[in-house]
C-alpha positions as CSV (number, residue, x, y, z in Angstrom):
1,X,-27.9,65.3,11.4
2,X,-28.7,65.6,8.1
3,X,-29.8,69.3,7.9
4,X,-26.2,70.2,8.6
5,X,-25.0,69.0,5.4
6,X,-27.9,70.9,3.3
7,X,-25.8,73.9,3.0
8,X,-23.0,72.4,1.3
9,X,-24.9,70.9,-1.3
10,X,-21.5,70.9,-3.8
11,X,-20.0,69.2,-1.1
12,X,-22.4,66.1,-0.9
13,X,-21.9,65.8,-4.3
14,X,-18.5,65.0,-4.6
15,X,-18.9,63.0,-1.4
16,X,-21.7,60.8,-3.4
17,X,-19.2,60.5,-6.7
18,X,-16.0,59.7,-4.5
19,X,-18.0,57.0,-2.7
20,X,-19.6,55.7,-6.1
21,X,-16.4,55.4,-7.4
22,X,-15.0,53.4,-4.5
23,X,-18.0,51.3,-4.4
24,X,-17.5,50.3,-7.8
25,X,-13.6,49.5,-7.0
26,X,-14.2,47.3,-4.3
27,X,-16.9,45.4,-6.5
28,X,-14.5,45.1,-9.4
29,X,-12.2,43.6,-6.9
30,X,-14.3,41.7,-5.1
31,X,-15.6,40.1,-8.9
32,X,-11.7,39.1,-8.7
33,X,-12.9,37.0,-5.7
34,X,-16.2,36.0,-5.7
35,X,-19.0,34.4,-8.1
36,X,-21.0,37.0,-10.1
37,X,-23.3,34.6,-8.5
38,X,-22.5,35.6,-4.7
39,X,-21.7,39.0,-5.3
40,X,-24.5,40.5,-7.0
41,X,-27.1,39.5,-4.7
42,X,-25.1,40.8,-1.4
43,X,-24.6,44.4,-4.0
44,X,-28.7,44.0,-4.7
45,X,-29.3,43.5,-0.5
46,X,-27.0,46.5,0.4
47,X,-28.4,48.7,-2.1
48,X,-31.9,48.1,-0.2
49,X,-30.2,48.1,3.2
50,X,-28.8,51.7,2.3
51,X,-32.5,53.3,0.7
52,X,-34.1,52.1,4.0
53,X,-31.5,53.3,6.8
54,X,-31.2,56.9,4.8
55,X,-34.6,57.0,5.3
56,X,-34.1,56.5,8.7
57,X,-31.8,58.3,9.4
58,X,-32.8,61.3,7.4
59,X,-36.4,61.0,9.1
60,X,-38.1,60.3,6.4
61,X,-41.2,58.4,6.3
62,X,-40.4,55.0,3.7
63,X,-43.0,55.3,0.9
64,X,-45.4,52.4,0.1
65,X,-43.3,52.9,-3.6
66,X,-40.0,52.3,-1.8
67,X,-41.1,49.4,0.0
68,X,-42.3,47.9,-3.4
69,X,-39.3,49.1,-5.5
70,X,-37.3,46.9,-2.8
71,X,-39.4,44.0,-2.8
72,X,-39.3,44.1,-6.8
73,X,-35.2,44.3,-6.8
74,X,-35.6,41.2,-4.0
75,X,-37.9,38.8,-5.9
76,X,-36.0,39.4,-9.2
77,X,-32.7,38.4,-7.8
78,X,-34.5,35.3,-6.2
79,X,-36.0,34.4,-9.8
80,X,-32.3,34.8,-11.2
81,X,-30.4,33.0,-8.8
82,X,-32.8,30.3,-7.2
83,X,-32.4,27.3,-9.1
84,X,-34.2,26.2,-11.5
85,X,-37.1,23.4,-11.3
86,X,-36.9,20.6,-13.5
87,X,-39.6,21.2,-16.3
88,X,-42.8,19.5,-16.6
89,X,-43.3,16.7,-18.9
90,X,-46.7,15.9,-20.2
């Protein structure tokens, strides 16, 4: 599926700008909407959900790095949004 597109290599590119463009409209809109709070996370989780079905779908094998570059974005948006525990007094 993918090795179609190899040949038009200009092609993908504006492809990839047009739809980084309308990914960043709908997230200013949706910022119109929605909590910074809410919406950054669900960006964070599709970001990941995209590097892992391109993979699939291109048939490539996901790296050990990939996997941990995912599980890094993951555990930082739990630290910033989880709430916070109530500090320890001595």
């Amino acid at each position: 599926m993918i090795a179609g597109f190899a040949s038009r290599p200009l092609l993908l590119r504006m492809a990839a700008i047009g739809a980084y463009g309308a990914g960043f409209l709908f997230y200013a809109l949706a910022l119109r909407r929605v909590e910074l709070s809410v919406a950054y996370p669900l960006m964070v989780a599709v970001t990941i959900l995209e590097i892992l079905l391109f993979g699939f779908f291109a048939g490539e094998a996901v790296s050990l790095r990939t996997l941990a570059g995912a599980a890094l974005l993951l555990a930082s948006v739990l630290l910033l949004y989880l709430p916070a525990a109530a500090p320890v007094r001595p």
